[in-house]
C-alpha positions as CSV (number, residue, x, y, z in Angstrom):
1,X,53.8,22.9,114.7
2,X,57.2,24.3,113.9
3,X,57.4,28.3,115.1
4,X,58.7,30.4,113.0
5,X,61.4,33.4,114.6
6,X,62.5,36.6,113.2
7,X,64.4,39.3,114.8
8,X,63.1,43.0,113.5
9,X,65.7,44.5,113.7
10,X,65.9,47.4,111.4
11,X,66.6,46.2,108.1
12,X,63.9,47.0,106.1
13,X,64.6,44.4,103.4
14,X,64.9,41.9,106.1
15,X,61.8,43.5,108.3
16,X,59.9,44.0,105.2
17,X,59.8,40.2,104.0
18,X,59.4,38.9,107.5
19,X,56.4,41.1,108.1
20,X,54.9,40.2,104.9
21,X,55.3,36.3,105.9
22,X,53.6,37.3,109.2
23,X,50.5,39.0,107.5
24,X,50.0,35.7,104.9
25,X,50.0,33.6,107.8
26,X,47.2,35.9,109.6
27,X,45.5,35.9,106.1
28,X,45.3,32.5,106.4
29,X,44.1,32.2,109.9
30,X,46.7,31.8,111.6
31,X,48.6,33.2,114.9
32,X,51.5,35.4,115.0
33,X,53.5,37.1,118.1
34,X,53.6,40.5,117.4
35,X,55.8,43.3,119.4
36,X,53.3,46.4,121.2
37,X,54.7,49.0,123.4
38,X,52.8,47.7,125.9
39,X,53.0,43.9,125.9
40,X,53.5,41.5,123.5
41,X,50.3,40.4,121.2
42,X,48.7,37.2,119.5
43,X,48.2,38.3,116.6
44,X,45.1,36.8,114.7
45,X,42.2,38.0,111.9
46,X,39.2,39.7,114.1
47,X,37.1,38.4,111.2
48,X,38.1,35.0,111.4
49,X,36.4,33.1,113.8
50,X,38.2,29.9,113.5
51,X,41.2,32.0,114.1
52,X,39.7,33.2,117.2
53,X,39.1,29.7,119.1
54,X,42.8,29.1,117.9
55,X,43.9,31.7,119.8
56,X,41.8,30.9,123.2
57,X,43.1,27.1,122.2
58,X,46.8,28.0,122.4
59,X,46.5,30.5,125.4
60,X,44.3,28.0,127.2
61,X,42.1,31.1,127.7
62,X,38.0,30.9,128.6
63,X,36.4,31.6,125.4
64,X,34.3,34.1,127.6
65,X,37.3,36.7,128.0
66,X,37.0,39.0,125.7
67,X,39.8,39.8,122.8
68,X,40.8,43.6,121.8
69,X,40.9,44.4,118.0
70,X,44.0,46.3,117.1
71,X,43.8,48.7,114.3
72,X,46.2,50.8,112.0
73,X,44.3,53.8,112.7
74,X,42.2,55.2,115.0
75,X,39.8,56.0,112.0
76,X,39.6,52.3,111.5
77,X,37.3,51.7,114.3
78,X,34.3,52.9,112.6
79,X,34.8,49.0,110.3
80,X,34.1,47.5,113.4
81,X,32.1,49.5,116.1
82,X,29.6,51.8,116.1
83,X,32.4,54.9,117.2
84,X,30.7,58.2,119.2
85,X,32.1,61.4,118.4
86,X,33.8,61.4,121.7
87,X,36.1,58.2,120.7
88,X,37.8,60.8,118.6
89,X,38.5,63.2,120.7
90,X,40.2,60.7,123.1
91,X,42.1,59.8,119.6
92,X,43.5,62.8,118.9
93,X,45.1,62.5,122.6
94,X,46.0,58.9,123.1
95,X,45.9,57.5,119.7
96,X,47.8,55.3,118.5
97,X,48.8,54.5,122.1
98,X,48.1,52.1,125.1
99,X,44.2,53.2,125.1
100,X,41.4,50.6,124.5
101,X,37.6,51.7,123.8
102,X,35.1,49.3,124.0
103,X,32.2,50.4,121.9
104,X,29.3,48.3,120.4
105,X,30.3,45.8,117.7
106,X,29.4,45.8,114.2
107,X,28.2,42.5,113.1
108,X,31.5,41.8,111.1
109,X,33.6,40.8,114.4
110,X,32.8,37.3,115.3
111,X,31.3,36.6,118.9
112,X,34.0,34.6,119.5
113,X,36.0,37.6,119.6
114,X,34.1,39.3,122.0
115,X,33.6,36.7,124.1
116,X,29.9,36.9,123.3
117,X,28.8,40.6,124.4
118,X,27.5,42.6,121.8
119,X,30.3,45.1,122.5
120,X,33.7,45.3,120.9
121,X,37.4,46.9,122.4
122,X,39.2,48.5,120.2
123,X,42.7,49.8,119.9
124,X,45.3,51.3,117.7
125,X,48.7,50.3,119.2
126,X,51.9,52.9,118.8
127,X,54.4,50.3,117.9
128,X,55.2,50.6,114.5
129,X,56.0,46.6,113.8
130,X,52.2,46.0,115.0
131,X,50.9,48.8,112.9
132,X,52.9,47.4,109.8
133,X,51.5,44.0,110.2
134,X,47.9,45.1,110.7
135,X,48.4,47.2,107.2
136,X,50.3,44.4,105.6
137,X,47.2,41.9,106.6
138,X,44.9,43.8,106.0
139,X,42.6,42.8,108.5
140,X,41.8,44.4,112.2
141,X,43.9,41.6,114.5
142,X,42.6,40.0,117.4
143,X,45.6,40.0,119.9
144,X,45.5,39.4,123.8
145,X,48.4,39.3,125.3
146,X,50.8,36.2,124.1
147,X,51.3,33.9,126.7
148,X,49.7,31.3,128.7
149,X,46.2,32.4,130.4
150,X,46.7,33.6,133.8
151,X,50.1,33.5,133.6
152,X,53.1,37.1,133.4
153,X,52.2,38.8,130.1
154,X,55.4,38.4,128.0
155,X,57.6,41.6,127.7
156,X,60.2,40.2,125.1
157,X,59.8,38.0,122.4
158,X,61.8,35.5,124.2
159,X,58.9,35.2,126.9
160,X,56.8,34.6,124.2
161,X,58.9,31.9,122.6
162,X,58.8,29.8,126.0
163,X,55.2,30.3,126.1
164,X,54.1,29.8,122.6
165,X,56.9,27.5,120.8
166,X,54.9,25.0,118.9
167,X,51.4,26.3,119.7
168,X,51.4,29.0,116.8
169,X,53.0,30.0,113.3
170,X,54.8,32.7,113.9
171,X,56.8,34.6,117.0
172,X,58.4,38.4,115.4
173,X,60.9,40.1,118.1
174,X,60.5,43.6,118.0
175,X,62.7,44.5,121.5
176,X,61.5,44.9,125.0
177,X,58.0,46.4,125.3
178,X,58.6,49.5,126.2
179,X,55.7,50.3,128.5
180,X,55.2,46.8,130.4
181,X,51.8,47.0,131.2
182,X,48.8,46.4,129.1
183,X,46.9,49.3,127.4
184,X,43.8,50.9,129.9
185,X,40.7,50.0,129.2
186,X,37.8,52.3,129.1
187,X,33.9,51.9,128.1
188,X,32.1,55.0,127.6
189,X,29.2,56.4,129.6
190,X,26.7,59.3,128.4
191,X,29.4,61.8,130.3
192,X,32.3,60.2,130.2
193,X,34.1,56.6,130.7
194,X,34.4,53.7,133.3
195,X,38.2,52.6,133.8
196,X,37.6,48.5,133.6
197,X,41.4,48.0,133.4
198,X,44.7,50.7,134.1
199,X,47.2,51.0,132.2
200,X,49.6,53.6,131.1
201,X,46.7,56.1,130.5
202,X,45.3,57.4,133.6
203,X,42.8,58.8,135.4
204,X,43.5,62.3,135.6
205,X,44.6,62.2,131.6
206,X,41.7,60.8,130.8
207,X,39.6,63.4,132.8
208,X,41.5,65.6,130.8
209,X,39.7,64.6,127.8
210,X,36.1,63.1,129.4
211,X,33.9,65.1,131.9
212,X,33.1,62.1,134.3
213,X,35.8,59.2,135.4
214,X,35.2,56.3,137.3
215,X,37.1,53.5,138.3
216,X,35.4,49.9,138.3
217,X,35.0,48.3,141.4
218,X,36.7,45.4,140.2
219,X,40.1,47.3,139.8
220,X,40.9,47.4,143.2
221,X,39.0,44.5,144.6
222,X,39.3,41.1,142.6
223,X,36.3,39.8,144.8
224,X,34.0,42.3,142.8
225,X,34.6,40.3,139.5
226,X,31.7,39.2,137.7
227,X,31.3,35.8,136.2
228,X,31.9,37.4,132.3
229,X,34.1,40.1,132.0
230,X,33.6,43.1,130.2
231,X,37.6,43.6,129.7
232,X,40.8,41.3,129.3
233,X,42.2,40.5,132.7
234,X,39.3,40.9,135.0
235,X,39.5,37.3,135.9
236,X,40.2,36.9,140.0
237,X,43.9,35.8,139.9
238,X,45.9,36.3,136.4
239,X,49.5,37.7,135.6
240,X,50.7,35.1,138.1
241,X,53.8,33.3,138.2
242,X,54.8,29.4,140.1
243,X,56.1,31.3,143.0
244,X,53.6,33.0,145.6
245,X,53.2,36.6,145.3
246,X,53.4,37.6,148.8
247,X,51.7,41.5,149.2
248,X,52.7,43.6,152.1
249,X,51.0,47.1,152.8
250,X,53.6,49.0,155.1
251,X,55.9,51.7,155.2
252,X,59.2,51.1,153.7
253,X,60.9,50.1,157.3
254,X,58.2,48.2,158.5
255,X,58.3,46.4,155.2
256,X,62.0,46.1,155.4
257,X,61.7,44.6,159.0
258,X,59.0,42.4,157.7
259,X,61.1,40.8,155.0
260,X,63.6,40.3,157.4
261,X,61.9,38.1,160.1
262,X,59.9,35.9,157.1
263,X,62.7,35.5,154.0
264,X,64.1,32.4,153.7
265,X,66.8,30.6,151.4
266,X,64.5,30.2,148.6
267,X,62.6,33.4,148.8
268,X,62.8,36.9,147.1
269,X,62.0,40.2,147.7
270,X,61.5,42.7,144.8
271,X,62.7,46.4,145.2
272,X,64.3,49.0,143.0
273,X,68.2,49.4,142.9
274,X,68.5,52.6,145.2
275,X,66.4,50.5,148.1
276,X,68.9,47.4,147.3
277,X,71.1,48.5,151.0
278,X,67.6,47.5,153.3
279,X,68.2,43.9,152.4
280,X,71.7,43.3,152.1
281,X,71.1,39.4,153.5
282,X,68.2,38.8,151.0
283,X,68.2,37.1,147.5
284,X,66.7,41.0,145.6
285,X,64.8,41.1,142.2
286,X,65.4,44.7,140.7
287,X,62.3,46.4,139.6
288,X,64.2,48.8,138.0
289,X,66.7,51.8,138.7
290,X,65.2,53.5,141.0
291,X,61.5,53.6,142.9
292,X,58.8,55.0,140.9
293,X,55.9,54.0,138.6
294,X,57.4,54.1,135.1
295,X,60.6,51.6,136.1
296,X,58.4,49.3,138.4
297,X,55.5,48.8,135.9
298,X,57.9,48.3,132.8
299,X,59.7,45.2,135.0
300,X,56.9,43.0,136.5
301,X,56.1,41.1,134.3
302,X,60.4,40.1,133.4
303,X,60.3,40.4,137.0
304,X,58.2,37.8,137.7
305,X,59.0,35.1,135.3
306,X,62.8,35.6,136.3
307,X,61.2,34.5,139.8
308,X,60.2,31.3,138.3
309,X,63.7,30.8,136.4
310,X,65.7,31.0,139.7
311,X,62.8,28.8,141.4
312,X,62.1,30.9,144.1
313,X,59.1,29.9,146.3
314,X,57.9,33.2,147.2
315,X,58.7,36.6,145.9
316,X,57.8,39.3,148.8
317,X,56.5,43.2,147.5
318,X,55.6,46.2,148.7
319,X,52.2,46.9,147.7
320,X,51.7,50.3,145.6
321,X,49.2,52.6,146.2
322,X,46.2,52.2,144.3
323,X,46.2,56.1,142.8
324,X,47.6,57.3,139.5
325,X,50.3,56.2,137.5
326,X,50.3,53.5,140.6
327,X,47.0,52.2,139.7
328,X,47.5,50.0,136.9
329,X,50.4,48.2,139.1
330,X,48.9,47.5,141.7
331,X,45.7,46.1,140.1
332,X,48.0,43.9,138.0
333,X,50.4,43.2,141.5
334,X,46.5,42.2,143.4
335,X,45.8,39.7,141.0
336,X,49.2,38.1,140.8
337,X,48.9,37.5,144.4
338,X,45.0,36.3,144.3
339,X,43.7,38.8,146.3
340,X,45.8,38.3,149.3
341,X,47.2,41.1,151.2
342,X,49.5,41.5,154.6
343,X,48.7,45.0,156.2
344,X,51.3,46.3,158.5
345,X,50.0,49.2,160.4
346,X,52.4,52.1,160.1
């Protein structure tokens, strides 16, 4: 299969016809990479059920792992879910926006979509290249993220090209994600919502909106992980790259020191740019400007595929804390390493 490339660029003759092509090729059941703020998407019909196993088929994905439905707008959901009046009131906050709500399923989205529960996830991305092909389609789109299962979610289209060439019809570059992270991923309860994945909406915004907030086990412990996952990317060890994923809990000096006495020739350690001095003698992977959630979550992903470009053998990182705008890093940082953490007492 030859993939198709186009660069969105702004044109809107040019953007126009290329997101038409896109939404004929959906229309006829086929997959198209599609730009999100959050990550980029596999684009696919959410009504088409051969369109679904194509998309499990080029991820190499368990056919158990639930897919999220991307709508237009957040009105949309009623088409495919039974919606609560509360799924608007976390619209009017979040919506369109790295927020997924997984509600029952009306019988118009395939099982194959859902992995087989009677529940679907729904979202309405913000990036405006998605929301035009969803509208030019037609359809809600099934999209995980667009890469290889288990592997970094892709960040640029260019991840997705490596990934993807010759597995589906159509790759559109829309830029850099802007967020880095996939969207959170909620399911309701009578008073409020279960967190099953963090992402860019957090906690304490969401118990803004909701009166209860939990946090699933399985977010901060990959051992807790159930057999069939409720949410995309509950699966024990996923977002990883070739190269080990070495974890260390410790202060910032005792991590340092750490690095210092393990590193060798073909090993990494990932910081930010104003922690760079530390490790002067050490082969660095910037994640980002400067230390904080926004810069760090926005560059795993690159991060770790770059990893895998140089051919490092290990990549060595401080581990997070698991509160806040943290949270979705260092439930995406625990998987990449399988579970495995180094605790340094401080």
């Amino acid at each position: 299969m030859k993939t198709d490339f186009y660069k969105v660029s702004g044109n809107k003759a040019a953007d126009h016809s290329a997101i038409v092509r896109a939404a004929e090729i959906i229309q006829n059941g086929g997959l198209v990479g599609m730009p999100t703020e959050t990550v980029y998407g596999l684009a696919a019909s959410a009504l088409n059920t051969d369109a679904a196993e194509k998309i499990y088929a080029a991820k190499g994905r368990p056919s158990d792992n639930p897919l999220i439905v991307h709508i237009a707008d957040p009105r949309e959901a009623e088409a495919v879910a039974f919606v609560p009046p509360v799924y608007y009131r976390l619209a009017e906050r979040f919506m369109p926006g790295p927020l997924t709500v997984i509600m029952p399923k009306r019988s118009c989205i395939p099982d194959s979509v859902t992995g087989g529960l009677d529940s679907v996830a729904v979202r309405c991305p913000a990036h405006p290249i998605a929301r035009a092909l969803i509208c030019a389609a037609g359809v809600p789109l099934a999209a995980p993220s667009a890469n290889r299962s288990g592997a970094p979610s892709p960040t640029t289209a260019e991840h997705v090209r490596r990934d993807m060439d010759g597995l589906i019809d159509m790759i559109l570059d829309g830029g850099p994600s802007e967020i880095g992270l996939e969207s959170t991923v909620i399911k309701l309860t009578d008073d409020g919502c279960v967190i099953l994945r963090p992402g860019a909406v957090t906690e304490m915004m969401l118990a803004s909106v909701l009166g209860s907030v939990s946090i699933a086990k399985a977010v901060t412990n990959p051992e807790m992980v159930g057999d069939k996952p409720l949410s995309p990317g509950m699966k024990y060890k996923h977002y990883a790259p070739n190269a080990e994923v070495i974890l260390v809990d410790a202060s910032p000096s005792a991590f340092s020191e750490y690095v210092k006495e393990h590193i060798s020739e073909n090993e990494a350690v990932a910081v930010a740019d104003d922690a760079k001095a530390s490790f002067a003698h050490c082969h660095v992977l910037s994640t980002g400007k400067s230390t904080s959630a926004k810069d760090e979550s926005r560059e795993l992903f690159a991060l770790l595929r770059k990893a895998d470009d140089l051919g490092y053998r290990r990549i060595y990182i401080k581990l997070p804390p698991a509160t806040g705008e943290y949270l979705a890093l260092y439930n995406r940082l625990i998987r990449a390493a399988g579970g495995k953490i180094i605790y340094i007492s401080r």
